[in-house]
C-alpha positions in Angstrom: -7.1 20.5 -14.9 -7.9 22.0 -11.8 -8.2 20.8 -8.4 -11.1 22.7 -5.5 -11.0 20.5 -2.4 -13.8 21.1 -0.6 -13.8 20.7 3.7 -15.9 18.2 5.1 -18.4 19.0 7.5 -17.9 18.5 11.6 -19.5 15.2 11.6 -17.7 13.4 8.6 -14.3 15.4 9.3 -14.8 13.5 13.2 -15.9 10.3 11.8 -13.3 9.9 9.8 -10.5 11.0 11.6 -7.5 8.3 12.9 -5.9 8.7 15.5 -2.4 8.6 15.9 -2.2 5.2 17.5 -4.5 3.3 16.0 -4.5 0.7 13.7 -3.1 1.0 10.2 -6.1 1.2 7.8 -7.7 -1.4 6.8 -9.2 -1.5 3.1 -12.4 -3.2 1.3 -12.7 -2.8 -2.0 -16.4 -4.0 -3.3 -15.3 -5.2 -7.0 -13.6 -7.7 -9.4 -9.6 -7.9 -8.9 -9.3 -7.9 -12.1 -11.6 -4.6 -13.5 -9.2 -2.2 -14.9 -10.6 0.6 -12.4 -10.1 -1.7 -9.5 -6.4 -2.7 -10.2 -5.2 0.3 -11.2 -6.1 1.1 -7.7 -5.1 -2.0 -6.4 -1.7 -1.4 -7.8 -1.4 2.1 -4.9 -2.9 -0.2 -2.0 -0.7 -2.7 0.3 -1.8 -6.3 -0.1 -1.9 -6.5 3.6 -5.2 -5.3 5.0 -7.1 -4.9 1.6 -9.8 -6.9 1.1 -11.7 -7.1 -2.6 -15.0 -8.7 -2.2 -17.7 -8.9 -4.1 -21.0 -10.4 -4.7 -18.9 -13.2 -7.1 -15.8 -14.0 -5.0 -17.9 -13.4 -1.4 -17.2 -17.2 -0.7 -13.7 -16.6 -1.1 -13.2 -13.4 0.2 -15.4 -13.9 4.0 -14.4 -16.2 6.7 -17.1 -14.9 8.7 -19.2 -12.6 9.5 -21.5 -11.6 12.9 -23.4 -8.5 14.5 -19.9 -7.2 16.2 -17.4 -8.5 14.1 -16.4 -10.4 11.0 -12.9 -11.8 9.4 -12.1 -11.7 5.9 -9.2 -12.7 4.0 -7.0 -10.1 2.2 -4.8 -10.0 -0.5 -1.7 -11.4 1.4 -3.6 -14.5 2.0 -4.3 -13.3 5.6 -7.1 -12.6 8.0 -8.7 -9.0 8.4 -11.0 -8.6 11.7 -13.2 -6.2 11.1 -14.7 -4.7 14.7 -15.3 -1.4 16.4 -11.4 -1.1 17.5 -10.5 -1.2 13.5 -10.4 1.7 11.2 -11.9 1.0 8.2 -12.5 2.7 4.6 -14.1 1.3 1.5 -14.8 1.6 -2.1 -17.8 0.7 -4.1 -16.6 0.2 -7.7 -19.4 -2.9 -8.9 -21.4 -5.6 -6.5 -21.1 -7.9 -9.0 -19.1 -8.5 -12.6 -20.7 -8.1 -15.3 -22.7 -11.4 -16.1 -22.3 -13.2 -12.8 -26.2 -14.2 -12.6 -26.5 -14.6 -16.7 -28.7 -17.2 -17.3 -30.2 -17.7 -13.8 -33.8 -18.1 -14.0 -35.9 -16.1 -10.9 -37.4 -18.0 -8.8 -34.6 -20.8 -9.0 -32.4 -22.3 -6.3 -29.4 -20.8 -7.8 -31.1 -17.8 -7.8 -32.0 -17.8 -4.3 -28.3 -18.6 -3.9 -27.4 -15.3 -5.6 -29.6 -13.3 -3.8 -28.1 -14.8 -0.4 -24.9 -13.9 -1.5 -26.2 -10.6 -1.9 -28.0 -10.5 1.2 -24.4 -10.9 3.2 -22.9 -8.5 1.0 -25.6 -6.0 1.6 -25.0 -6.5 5.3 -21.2 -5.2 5.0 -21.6 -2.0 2.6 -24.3 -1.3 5.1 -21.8 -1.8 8.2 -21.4 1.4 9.9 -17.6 0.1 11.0 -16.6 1.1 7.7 -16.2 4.8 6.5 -17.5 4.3 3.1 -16.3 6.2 -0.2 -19.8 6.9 -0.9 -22.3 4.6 1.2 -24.5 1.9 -0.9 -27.5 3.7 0.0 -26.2 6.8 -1.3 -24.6 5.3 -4.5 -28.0 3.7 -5.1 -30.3 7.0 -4.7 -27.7 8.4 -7.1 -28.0 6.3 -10.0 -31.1 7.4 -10.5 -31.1 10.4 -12.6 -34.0 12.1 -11.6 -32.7 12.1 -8.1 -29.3 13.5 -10.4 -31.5 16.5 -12.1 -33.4 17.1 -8.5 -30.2 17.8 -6.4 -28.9 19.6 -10.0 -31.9 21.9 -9.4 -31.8 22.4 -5.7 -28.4 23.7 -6.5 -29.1 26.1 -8.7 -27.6 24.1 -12.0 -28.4 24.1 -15.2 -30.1 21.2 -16.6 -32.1 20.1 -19.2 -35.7 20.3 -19.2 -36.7 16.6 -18.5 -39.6 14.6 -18.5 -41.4 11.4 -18.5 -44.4 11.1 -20.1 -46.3 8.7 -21.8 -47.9 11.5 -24.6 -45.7 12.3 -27.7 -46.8 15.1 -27.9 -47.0 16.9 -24.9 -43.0 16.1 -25.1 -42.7 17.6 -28.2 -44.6 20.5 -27.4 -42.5 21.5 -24.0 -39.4 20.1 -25.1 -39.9 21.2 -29.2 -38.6 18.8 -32.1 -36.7 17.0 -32.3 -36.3 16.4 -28.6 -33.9 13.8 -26.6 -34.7 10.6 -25.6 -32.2 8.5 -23.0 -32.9 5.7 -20.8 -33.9 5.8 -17.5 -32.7 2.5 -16.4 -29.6 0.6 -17.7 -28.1 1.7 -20.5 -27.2 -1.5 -21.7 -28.2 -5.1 -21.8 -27.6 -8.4 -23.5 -29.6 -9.9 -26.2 -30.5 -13.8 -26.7 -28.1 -14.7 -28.6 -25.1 -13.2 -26.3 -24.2 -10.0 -27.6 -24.2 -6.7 -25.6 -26.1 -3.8 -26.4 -25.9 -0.5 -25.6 -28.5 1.5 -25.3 -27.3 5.4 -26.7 -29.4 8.8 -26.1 -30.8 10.1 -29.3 -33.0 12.6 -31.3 -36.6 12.2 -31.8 -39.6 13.7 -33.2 -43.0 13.0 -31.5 -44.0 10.8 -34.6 -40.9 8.4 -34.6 -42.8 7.2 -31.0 -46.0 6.8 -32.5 -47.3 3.5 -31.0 -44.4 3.1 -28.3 -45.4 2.3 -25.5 -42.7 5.5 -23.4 -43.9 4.0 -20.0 -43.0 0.2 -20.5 -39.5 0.8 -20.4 -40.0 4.3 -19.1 -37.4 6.8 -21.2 -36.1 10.4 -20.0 -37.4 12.8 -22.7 -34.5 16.2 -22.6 -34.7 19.3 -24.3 -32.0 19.1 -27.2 -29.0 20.9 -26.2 -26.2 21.6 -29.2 -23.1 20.9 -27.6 -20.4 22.8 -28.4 -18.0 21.0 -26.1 -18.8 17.4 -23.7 -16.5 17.6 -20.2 -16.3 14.6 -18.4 -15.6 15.8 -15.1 -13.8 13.2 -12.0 -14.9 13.9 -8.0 -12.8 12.3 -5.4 -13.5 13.7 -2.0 -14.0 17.0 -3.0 -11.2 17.2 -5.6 -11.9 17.3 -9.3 -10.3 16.7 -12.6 -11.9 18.1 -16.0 -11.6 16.7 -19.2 -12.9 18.3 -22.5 -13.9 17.2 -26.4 -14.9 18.9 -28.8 -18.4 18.5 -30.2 -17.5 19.0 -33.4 -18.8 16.4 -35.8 -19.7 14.0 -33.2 -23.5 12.3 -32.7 -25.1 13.2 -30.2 -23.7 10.2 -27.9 -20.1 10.7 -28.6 -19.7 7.2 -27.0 -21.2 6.0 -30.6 -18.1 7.7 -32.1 -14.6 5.6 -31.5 -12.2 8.4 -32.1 -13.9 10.7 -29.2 -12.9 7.7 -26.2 -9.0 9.0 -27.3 -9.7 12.5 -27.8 -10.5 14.0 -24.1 -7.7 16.9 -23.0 -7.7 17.6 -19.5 -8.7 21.4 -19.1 -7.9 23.7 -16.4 -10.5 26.4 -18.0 -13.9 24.9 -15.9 -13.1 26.0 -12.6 -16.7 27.4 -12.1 -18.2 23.9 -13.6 -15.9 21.8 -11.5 -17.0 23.6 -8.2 -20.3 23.1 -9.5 -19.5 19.2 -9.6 -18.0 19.1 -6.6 -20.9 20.6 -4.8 -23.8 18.3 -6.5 -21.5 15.3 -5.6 -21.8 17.0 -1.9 -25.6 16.8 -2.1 -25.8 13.8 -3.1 -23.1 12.4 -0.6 -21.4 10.7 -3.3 -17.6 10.8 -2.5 -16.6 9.6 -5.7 -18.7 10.8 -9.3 -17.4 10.8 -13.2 -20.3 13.5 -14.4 -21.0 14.4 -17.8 -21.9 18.4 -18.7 -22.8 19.9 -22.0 -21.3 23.5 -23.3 -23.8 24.9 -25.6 -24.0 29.0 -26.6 -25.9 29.4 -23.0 -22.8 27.7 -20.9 -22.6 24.4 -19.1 -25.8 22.1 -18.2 -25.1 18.9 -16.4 -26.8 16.0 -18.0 -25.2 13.0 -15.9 -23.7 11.4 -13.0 -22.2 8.2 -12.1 -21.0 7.4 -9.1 -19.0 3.9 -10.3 -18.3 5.0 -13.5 -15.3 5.1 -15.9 -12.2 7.5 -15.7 -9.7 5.0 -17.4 -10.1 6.2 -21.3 -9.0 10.1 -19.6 -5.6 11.3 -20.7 -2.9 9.1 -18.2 -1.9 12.0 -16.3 -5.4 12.4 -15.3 -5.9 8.9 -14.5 -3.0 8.7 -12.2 -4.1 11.4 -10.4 -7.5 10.2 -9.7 -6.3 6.6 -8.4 -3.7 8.4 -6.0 -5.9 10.5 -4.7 -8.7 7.5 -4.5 -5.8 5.2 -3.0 -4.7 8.1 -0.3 -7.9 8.9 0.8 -8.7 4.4 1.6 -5.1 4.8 3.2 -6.4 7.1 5.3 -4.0 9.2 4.8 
């Protein structure tokens, strides 16, 4: 796997220098405790001075909060102040757990409870106090993948030709048949009875959307690429670790396939790609990124980023790796 830190530029490098007397570090991680990703990096953090907070355990977590300063509690049980003399770092790993608000109906009190909650916790990611992983606004404008194929572009990246259209067949006659189809929003959801879905890219031909309504729910329609190989490629602060599978017999999501969540290598034969990734997380001021490129018979085209997403089904001395180098850089150090 290989490893291309990157300098900062004169304004982060000065805002997120320590100096030497200061304060030791203090750490907020914005997730559940008990999320794998979180306690794996929990597990390379002090207790004292690291706060985990999020939109579920904010009553727990905040003793208060104002314009100039605010207290929380940390893991030792302890007060953190929060205030201009403090250095600060944080991660953004999930606002909320997964289900928190199930079953709240809009418009509710309990859900103007929830969005209260939020509101606070909107107020702290937003809190200039703290030098942020990648900032909330920044993680937000990211998730959006056509924001993702934008800044690919700008950099001169491959990516598949995209659109979103509500005509069948103009897809099909810029992108050819069968072309991809992948949702634009989240790619999963529950249904009424409980059960999580996922929502996987696929292969379509103009007439398998005949009648379907591609601007309800709008899709991203791709150009088909044949993958030869999928990376999955880690970003931490300009670092980057490269994972590889082979394409070989796998759907087109190789998520739908069980065997390819154990069959990623790291691979130290991407450099080119990983600088690549390093640079788009750049542009899109995202300090921390798990992207997803495609090797076809052309070379590499990107085809995703997500800047909370999961590293934890890499190979273990991968994984390690990334939640040192995650852990140093909240450390400060």
């Amino acid at each position: 796997m290989g490893l291309h830190p990157v300098a900062p530029n004169a304004a982060e490098a000065g805002s997120l220098a320590l100096s030497p007397d200061c304060n030791p570090v203090k750490v907020f991680l914005i997730g559940d405790a008990t999320d794998p990703h979180v306690s794996t990096v929990l597990a390379r953090l002090p207790k004292q001075g690291t706060v985990v907070i999020d939109a579920a355990t904010l009553p727990s977590a905040l003793y208060r909060l104002g314009p100039e300063e605010g207290t929380f509690i940390d893991l030792a049980g302890e007060q953190v102040r929060l205030s201009p003399q403090v250095v600060a770092r944080g991660w953004i790993r999930r606002l909320a757990p997964a289900g928190w608000d199930a079953g709240t109906v809009l418009g509710s009190r309990d859900a103007a409870r929830l969005a209260a909650r939020m509101t606070v916790l909107a107020a702290l990611l937003r809190d200039a106090r703290i030098s942020w992983m990648c900032g909330v606004d920044a993680l937000f404008a990211a998730e959006n993948k056509l924001v993702q194929y934008r800044a690919a572009q700008m950099a001169g990246l491959r990516v598949p030709e995209t659109f979103i259209c509500a005509d069948p067949a103009y897809l099909a006659a810029e992108l050819g048949e069968p072309f991809v189809i992948k949702p634009l929003g989240p790619g999963n959801f529950t249904t009424g009875d409980g059960r999580d879905q996922v929502v996987h890219t696929q292969a379509v031909a103009a007439r398998d959307l005949a009648g379907v309504d591609l601007l309800g729910a709008p899709f991203l329609a791709q150009k088909l690429l044949t993958a030869r190989t999928h990376l999955r490629i880690v970003t931490v602060d300009g670092h980057a670790w490269t994972a590889e599978l082979d394409a070989d017999e796998l759907p087109l999501d190789w998520r739908q396939a069980a065997r390819a969540h154990r069959s990623f290598v790291p691979s130290a034969r991407w450099e080119s790609v990983e600088r690549d990734a390093v640079r788009l997380a750049q542009h899109l001021q995202t300090g921390f990124t798990c992207q997803d490129w495609i090797v076809e018979d052309a070379g590499p085209a990107f085809v995703d980023l997500n800047p909370g997403g999961q590293w934890l089904f890499l190979p273990d001395s991968m994984t390690s790796q990334i939640a040192d180098s995650l852990a140093t850089w909240l450390r400060g150090a």
